[in-house]
C-alpha positions in Angstrom: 168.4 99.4 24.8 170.3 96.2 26.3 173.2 95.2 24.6 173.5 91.6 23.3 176.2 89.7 21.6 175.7 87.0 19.1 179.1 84.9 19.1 179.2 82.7 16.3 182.9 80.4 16.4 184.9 78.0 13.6 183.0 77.1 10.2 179.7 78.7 11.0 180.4 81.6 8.6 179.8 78.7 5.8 176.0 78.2 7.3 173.6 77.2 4.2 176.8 75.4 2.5 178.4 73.3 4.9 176.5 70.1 5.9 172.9 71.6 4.8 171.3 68.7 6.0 172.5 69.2 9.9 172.7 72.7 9.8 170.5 74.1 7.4 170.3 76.4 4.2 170.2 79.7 5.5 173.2 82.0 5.9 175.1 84.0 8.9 173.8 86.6 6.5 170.1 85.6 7.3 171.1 84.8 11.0 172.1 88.6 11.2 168.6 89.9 9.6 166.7 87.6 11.5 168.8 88.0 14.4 167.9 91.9 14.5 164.1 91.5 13.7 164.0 89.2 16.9 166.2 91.9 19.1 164.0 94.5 18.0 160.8 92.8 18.9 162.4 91.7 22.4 164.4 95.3 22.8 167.4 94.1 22.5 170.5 95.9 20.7 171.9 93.2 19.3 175.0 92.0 17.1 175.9 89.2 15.5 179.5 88.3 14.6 181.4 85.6 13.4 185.3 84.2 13.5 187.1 81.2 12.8 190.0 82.6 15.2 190.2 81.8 18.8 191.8 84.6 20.1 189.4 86.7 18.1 186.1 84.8 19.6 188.1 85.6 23.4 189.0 88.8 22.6 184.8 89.8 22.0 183.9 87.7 25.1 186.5 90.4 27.2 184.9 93.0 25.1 181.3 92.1 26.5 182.0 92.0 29.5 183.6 95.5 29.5 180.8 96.6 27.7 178.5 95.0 30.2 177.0 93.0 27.2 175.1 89.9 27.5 176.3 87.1 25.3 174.5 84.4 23.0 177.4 82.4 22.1 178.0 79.4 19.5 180.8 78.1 20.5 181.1 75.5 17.2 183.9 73.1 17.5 185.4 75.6 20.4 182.5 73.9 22.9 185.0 70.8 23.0 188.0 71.7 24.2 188.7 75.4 24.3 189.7 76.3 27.9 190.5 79.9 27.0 187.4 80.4 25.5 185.8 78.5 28.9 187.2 81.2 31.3 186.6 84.3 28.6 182.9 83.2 29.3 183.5 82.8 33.0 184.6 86.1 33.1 181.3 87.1 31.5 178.8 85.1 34.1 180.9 85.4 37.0 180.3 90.0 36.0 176.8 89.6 36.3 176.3 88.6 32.9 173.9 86.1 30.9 175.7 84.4 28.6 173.4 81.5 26.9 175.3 78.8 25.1 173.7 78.0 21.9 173.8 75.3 19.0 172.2 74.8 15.9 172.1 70.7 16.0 172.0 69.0 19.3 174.9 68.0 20.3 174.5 65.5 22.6 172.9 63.3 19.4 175.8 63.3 17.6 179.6 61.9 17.3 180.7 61.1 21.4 183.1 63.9 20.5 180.9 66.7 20.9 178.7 65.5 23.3 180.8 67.3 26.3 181.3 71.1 26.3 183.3 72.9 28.4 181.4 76.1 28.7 178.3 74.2 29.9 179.1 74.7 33.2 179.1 78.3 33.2 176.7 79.2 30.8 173.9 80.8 32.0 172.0 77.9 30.0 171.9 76.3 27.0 169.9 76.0 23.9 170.4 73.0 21.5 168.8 71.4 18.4 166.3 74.1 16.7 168.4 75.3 14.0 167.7 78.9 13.9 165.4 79.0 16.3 168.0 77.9 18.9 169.4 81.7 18.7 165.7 83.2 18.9 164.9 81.2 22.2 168.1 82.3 23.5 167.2 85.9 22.8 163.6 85.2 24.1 165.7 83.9 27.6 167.4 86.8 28.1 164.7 89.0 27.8 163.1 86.7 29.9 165.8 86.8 32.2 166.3 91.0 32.4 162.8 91.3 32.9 163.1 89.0 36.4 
């Protein structure tokens, strides 16, 4: 079964108490179960982690691509200005990788601030704005994507 990654980054491990009303009630711990249902259906091996730690988040992007992994990542506040993170998930695309960037709101209707990210630009592509869902269609793209 292909491998997938699930990448979660800064503050997303409080999902369903943190700002509710832009990113929603449900938990990382109903991302995970949901998460696996969807891989299952799509027959994907997939697993879904979470840090607050840069070095950690860089550290699993390396591991991916070793692992020849594909990668759904949520970058969180990391999409801003994170560099390292930036060329972790170069490394991943430029190995023949998909990496699909993913976030719950849409950032580009929010503060200026988050409307630039620097792993747009070498993201396989990017899904933004449907809560959950946002990870489902990103699962639904690779699949997609392996099946050519």
């Amino acid at each position: 079964m292909t491998q997938v990654l699930i990448l979660n980054g800064p503050n997303l491990g409080r999902l369903g108490v943190r700002e509710p009303e832009i990113y929603g009630h449900a938990s990382m711990v109903d991302l995970e179960r949901e998460a696996a249902a969807w891989g299952d259906a799509l027959g994907l091996s997939v697993d879904v982690r979470q840090t607050d730690d840069e070095s950690t988040l860089v550290g699993w992007l390396h591991e991916a691509t070793d692992a020849r992994a594909h990668v759904v990542l949520n970058p969180a506040a990391f999409t801003h200005y994170s560099y390292a993170l930036r060329d972790a998930a170069a490394h991943v695309t430029t190995s023949g990788l998909l990496l699909v960037e993913v976030h719950l709101s849409n950032p580009a209707a929010r503060e200026s601030f988050r409307h630039y990210s620097v792993v747009a630009g070498i993201a396989t592509g990017t899904v933004a704005g449907f809560g959950f869902d946002s990870y489902r269609l990103a699962l639904e793209a690779v699949a997609h994507k392996l099946r050519g």
